[in-house]
C-alpha positions in Angstrom: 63.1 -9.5 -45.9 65.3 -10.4 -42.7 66.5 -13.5 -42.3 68.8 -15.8 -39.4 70.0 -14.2 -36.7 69.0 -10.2 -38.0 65.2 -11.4 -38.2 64.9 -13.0 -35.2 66.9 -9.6 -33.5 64.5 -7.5 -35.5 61.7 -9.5 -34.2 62.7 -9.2 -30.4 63.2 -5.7 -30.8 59.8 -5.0 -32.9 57.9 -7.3 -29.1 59.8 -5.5 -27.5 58.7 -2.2 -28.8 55.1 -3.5 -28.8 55.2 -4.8 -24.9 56.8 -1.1 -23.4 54.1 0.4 -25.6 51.3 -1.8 -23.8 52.9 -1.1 -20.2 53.3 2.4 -21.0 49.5 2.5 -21.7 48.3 0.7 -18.7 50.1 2.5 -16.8 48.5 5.9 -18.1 49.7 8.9 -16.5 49.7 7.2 -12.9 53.7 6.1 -13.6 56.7 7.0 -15.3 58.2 3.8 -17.1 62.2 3.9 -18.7 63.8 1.7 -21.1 67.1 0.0 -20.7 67.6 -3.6 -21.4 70.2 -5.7 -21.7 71.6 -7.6 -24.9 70.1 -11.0 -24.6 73.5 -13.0 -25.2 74.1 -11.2 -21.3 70.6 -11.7 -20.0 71.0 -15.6 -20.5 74.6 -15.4 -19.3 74.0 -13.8 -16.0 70.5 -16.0 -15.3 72.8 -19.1 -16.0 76.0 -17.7 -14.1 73.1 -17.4 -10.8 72.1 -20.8 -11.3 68.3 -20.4 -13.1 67.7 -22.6 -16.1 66.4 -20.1 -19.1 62.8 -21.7 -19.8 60.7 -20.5 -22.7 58.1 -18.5 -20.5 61.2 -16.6 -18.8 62.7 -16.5 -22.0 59.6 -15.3 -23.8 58.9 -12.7 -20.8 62.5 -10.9 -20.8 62.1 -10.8 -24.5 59.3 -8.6 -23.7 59.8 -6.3 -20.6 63.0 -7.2 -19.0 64.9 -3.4 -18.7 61.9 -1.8 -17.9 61.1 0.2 -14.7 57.8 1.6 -13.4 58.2 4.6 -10.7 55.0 5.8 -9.6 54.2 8.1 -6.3 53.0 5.9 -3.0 52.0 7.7 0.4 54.6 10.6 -0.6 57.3 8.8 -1.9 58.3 7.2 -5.3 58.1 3.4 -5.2 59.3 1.8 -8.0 59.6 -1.9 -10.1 62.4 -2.6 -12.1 62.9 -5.6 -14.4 66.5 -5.3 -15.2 68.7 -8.1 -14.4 70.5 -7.0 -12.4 67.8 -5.7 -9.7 66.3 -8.9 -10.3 69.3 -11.0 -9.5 70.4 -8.6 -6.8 67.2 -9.2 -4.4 67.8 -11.1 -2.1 65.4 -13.9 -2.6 66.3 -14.5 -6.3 68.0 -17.4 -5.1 68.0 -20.6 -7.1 67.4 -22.2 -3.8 64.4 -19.9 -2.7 62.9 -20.2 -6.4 62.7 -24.0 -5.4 60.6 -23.6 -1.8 58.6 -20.8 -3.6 57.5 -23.3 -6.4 56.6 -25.9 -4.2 54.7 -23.6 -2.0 52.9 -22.3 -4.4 51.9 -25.3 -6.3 53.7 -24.1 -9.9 57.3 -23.9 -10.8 58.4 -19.6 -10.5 61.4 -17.6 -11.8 62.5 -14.3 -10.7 62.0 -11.6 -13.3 62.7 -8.3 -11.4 62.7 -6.1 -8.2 60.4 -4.1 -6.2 60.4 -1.4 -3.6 62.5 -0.1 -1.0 62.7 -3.7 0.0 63.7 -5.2 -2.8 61.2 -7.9 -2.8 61.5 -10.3 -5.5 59.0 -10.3 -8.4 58.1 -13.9 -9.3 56.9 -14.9 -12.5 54.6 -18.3 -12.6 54.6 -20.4 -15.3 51.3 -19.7 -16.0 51.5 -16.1 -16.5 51.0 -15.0 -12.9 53.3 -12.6 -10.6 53.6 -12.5 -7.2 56.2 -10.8 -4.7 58.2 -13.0 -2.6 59.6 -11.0 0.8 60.8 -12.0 4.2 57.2 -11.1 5.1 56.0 -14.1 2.9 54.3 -14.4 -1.0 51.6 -12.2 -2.3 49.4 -12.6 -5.7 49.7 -10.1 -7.5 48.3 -10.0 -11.0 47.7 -12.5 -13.6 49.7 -10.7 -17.0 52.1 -8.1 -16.7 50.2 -5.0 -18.1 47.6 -6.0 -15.6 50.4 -6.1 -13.2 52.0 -2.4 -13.7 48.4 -1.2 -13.8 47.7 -3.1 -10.5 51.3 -1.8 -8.8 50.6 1.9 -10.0 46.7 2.0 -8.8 47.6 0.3 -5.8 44.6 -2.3 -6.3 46.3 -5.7 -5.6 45.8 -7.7 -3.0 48.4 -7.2 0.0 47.8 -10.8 2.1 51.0 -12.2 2.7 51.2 -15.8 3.1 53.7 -18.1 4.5 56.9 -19.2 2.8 56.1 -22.8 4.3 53.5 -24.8 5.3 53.3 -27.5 8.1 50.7 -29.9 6.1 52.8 -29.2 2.8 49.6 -27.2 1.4 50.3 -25.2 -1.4 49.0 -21.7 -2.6 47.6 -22.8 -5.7 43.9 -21.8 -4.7 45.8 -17.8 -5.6 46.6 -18.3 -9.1 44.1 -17.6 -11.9 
């Protein structure tokens, strides 16, 4: 039996193991999906050296899937997701700063979690569990889960509505979460 610190490493590794096994699956032969995180001691370092506080739903969500990334073919090209740290934290709205007008917008504190498409827009993870992509263009809903979120990206059956960053009567986009 594993105990301490080698349990609790055994134990990420084992969710970790069971999560790409559940993306790979909803994914299904419509994507490709590789492996590569990062050690956690760095995941939390570079998170707190970019300003983000490590919550336990981000903390329990890059225990998960953070290293993964999803390529999958779009209008003849490759598109792709990545939730590496560093693609997350190199988009550029994974801002402390734009973390704190998407939240407020959107009714429910966010974090960013990864990267998506030529673009690089930011993939936002709700604290209840939902994602969304933040972009110059605005903030799209995009699945609640994030199996249901690579099957979403890969079948292309999301909805694409962007809606604005800000709002002049301080309304929020909570009516989009599930």
């Amino acid at each position: 039996m594993l105990g301490g610190l080698d349990g609790n490493i055994h134990r990420m590794k084992e969710e970790h193991a069971r999560a790409v096994d559940s993306v790979r699956e909803a994914i299904a032969s419509l994507g490709s999906l590789s492996v590569d995180p990062t050690s956690a001691e760095n995941i939390e370092q570079q998170y707190a050296e970019e300003g983000f506080e490590m919550t336990e739903w981000l903390r329990s969500f890059l225990d998960s899937y953070e290293g993964l990334t999803i390529r999958y073919p779009f209008m003849n090209r490759v598109c792709s997701l990545s939730t590496t740290v560093e693609a997350c934290l190199e988009a550029p709205h994974a801002t402390p700063r734009s973390m704190r007008i998407y939240s407020k917008r959107i009714g429910i504190p966010v974090l960013p979690v990864g990267a998506a498409f030529e673009t690089e827009d930011s993939l936002l993870l709700a604290r209840n569990g939902d994602f969304l992509f933040a972009s110059d263009a605005g903030i799209q809903w995009f699945a609640h889960g994030f199996e249901s979120s690579a099957r979403a990206l890969v079948t292309g059956d999301w909805d694409r509505t962007f809606h604005s960053t800000t709002s002049a009567t301080g309304e929020t986009l909570a009516h989009l979460l599930r």
